[in-house]
N, C-alpha and C positions, 0 to 999 in steps of 0.2 A: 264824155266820160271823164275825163282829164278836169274840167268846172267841177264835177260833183267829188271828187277826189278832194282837192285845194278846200273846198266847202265846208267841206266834212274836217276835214284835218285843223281849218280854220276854227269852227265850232269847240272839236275837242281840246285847244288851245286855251279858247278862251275860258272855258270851262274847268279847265287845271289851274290857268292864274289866276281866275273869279277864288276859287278853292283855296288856295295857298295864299292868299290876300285874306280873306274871311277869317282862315285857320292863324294868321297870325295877329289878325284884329285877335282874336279868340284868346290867343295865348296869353297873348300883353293882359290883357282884358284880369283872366282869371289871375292870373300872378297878381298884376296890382291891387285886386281883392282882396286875396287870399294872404298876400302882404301885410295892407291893414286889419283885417281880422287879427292876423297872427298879433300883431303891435296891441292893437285892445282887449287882447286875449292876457298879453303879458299885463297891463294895466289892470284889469279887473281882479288878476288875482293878487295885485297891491290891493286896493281896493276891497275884497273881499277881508282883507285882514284887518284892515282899520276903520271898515264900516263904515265908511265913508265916501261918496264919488265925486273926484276931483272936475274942476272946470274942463282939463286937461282931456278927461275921458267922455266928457260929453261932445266937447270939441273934435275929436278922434271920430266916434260917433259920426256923428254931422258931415266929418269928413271921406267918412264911409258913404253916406246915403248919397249924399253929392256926389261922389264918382261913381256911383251906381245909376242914377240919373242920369248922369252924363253919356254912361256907356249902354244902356238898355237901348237908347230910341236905336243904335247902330245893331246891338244886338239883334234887335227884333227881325230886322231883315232876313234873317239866316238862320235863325235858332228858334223852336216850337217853343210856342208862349207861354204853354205847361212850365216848360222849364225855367222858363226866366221868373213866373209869377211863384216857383218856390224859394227863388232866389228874395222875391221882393216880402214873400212872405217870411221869411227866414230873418232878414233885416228888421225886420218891423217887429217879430217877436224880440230879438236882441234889446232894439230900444225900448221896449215895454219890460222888460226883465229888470234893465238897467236904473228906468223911472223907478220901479216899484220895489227898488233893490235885493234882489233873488239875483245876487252875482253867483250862484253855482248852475240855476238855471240860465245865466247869460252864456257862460261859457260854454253849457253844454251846446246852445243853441250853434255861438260860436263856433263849436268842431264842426257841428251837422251845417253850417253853412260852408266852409271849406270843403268839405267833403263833397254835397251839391257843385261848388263850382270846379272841383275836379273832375267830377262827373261828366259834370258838361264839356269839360276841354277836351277827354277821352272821347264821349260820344261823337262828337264833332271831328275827330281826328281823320285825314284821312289817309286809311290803309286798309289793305285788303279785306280785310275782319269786316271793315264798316260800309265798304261795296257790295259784299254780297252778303 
């Protein structure tokens, strides 16, 4: 009786710091996203006014998808792929906005990406609301 106690208690252990390991991959994760969006966000609407797109905001760009890359293959582990593939779709609309210069539709794209990955940090949260 006393082994399946310790077992069990063991399990639910390791199952709370799997979770609070994950949830703060998770956090770091969307902040630094939602970071540089916000940073490309400020860019584009320079950008939008002088019709023009700088080296600077493509590079920004680039440095979005790249740490999006980076952090996906970890994500994947732990987060429904639905969610990450609207993330990747989200991105990908950004930089085709930005090719094609419809900087009002980048930005908007922009909000809706922020928003997605806040979503995801809230869904993944865990607290009572998201146990039962």
């Amino acid at each position: 009786m006393g082994k399946e106690i310790i077992i069990c208690m063991v399990i639910v252990i390791v199952i709370i710091v799997g979770n609070i390991v994950t949830q703060n991959y998770t956090v770091k994760s969307v902040e630094k996203l939602s970071q540089q969006l916000e940073e490309l966000k400020v860019d584009l609407k320079e950008v939008r006014e002088k019709q023009e797109v700088s080296k600077q905001t493509k590079e920004k760009m680039e440095r979005v998808q790249e740490n999006w890359k980076e952090r996906h293959n970890k994500l994947a582990y732990f987060i429904e792929h639905d969610e990450l593939e609207k993330v990747e779709d989200n991105l990908t609309g950004i930089k085709s906005f930005i090719e094609t210069q419809e900087y009002a539709e980048a930005i908007s794209q922009l909000d809706k990406g922020v928003f997605i990955l806040k979503h995801i940090e809230e869904k993944y949260d865990f607290n009572l609301e998201n146990i039962f």
